[in-house]
KEKE-3310 file (N, C-alpha, C; in steps of 0.2 Angstrom, whole numbers, plus 5000, padded with zeros to 4 digits):
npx = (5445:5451:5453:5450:5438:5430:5429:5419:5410:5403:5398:5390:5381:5378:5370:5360:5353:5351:5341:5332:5326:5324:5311:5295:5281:5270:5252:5240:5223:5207:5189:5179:5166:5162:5176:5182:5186:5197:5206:5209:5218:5226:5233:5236:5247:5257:5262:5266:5273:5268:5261:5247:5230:5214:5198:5188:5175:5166:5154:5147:5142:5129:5125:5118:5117:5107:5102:5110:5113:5104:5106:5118:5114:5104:5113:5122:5112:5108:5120:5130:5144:5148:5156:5174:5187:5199:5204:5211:5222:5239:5243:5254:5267:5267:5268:5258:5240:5230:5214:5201)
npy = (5559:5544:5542:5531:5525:5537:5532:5521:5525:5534:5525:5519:5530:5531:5520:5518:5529:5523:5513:5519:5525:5515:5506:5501:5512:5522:5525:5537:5535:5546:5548:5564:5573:5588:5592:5589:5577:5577:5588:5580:5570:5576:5581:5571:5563:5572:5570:5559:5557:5550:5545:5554:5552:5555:5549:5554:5555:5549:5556:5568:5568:5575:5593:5591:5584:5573:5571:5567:5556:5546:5543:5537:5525:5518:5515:5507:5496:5492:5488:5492:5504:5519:5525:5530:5544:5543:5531:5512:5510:5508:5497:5489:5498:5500:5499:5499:5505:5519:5523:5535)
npz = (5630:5624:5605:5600:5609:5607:5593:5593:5603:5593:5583:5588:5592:5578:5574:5582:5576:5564:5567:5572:5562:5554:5561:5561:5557:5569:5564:5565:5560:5557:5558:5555:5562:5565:5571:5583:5585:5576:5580:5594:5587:5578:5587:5595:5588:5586:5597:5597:5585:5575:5559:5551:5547:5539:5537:5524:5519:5502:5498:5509:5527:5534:5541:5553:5568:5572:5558:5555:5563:5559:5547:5550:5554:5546:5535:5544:5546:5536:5531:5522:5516:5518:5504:5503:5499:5502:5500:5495:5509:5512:5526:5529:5531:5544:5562:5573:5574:5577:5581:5578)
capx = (5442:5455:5451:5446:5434:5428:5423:5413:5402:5401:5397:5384:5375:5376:5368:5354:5348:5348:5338:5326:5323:5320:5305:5289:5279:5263:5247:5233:5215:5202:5185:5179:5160:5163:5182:5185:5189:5202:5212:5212:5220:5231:5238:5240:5251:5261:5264:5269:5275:5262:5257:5239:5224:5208:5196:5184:5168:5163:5147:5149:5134:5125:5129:5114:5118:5102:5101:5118:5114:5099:5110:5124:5110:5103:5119:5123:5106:5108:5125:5131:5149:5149:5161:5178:5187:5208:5206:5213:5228:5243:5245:5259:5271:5263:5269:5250:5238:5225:5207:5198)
capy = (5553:5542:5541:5523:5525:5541:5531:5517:5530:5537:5520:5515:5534:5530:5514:5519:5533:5520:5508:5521:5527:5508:5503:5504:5518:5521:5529:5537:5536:5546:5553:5570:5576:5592:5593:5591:5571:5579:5590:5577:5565:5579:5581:5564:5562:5577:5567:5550:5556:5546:5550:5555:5550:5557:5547:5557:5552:5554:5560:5570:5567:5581:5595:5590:5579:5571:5568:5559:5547:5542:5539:5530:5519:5517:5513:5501:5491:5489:5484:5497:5504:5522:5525:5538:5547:5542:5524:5509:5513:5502:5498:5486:5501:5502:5494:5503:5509:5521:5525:5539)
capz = (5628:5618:5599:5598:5611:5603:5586:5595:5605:5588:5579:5594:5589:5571:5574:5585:5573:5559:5569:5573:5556:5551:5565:5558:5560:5571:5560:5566:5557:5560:5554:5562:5557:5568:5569:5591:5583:5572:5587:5597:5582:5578:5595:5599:5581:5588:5604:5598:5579:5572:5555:5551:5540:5539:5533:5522:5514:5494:5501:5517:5531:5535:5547:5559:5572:5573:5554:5553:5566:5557:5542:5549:5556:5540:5534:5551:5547:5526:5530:5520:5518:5515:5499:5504:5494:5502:5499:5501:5515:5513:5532:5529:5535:5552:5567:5576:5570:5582:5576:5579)
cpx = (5447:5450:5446:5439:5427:5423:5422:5409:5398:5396:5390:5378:5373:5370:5361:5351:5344:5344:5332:5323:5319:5315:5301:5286:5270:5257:5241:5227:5212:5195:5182:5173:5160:5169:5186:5189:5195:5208:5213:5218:5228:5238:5241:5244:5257:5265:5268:5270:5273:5261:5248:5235:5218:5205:5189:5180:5168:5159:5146:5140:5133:5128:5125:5116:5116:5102:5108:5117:5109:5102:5114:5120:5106:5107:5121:5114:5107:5115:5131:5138:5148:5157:5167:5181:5197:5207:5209:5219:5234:5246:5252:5266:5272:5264:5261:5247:5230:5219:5206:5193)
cpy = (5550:5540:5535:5520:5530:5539:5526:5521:5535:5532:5521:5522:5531:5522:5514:5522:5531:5516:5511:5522:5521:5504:5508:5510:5517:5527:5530:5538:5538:5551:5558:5574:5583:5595:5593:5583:5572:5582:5586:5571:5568:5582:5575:5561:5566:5573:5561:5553:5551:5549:5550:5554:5554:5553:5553:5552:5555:5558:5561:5569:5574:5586:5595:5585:5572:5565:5563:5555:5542:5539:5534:5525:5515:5510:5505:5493:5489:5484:5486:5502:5513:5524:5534:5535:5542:5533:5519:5512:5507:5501:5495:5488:5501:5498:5495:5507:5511:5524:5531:5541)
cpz = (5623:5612:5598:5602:5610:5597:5588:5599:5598:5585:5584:5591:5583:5570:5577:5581:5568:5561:5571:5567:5551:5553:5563:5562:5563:5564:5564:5561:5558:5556:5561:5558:5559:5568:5577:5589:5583:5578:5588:5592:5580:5584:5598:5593:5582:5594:5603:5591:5575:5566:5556:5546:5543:5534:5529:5516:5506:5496:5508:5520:5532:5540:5553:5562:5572:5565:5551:5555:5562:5551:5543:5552:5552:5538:5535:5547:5540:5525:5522:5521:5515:5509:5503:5499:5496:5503:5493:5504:5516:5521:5533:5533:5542:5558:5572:5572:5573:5576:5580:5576)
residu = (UNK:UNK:UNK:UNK:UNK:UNK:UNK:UNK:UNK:UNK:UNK:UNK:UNK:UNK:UNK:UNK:UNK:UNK:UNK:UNK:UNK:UNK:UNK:UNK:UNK:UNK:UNK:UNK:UNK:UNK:UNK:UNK:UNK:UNK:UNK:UNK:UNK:UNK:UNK:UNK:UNK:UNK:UNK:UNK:UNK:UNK:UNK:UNK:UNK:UNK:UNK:UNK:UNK:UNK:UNK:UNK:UNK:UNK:UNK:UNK:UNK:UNK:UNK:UNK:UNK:UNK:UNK:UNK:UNK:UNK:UNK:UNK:UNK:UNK:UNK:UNK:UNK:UNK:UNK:UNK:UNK:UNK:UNK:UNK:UNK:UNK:UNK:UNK:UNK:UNK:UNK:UNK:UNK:UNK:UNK:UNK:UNK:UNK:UNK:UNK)
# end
């Protein structure tokens, strides 16, 4: 490979790595009362290089099924925001951003 053509396949590397490094990034968010949420959140973060959020509650729901839902419906009908702990999330960085 003559030289000059050597440093513009260089340049064009140098140029795509910095172009990656500078497109937003995707994020995923997810709350997990059990934790099958959470794998799945963490595996699809692993897949696409996503970062991760967990949303966590100040006051965790319970570990019955049954009495959670009755709470988040509660919640759902008072119009009621349960209070977490990792907020607010500057999304501004985020070209996506998946829920779970």
């Amino acid at each position: 490979m003559k030289p000059r053509y050597f440093l513009l396949a260089a340049l064009c590397v140098m140029l795509c790595a910095c172009n990656r490094k500078a497109q937003p990034r995707d994020l995923v968010v997810y709350f997990s009362r059990t934790g099958n949420t959470e794998q799945l959140a963490q595996l699809f973060a692993e897949q696409t290089g996503a970062d991760l959020l967990r949303i966590v509650c100040e006051t965790p729901y319970p570990d019955s099924y049954e009495a959670t839902v009755a709470e988040a419906r509660l919640e759902f009908r008072d119009g009621v925001c349960r209070p977490i702990t990792n907020a607010p999330v500057d999304l501004d960085g985020y070209r996506r951003v998946y829920l779970g």
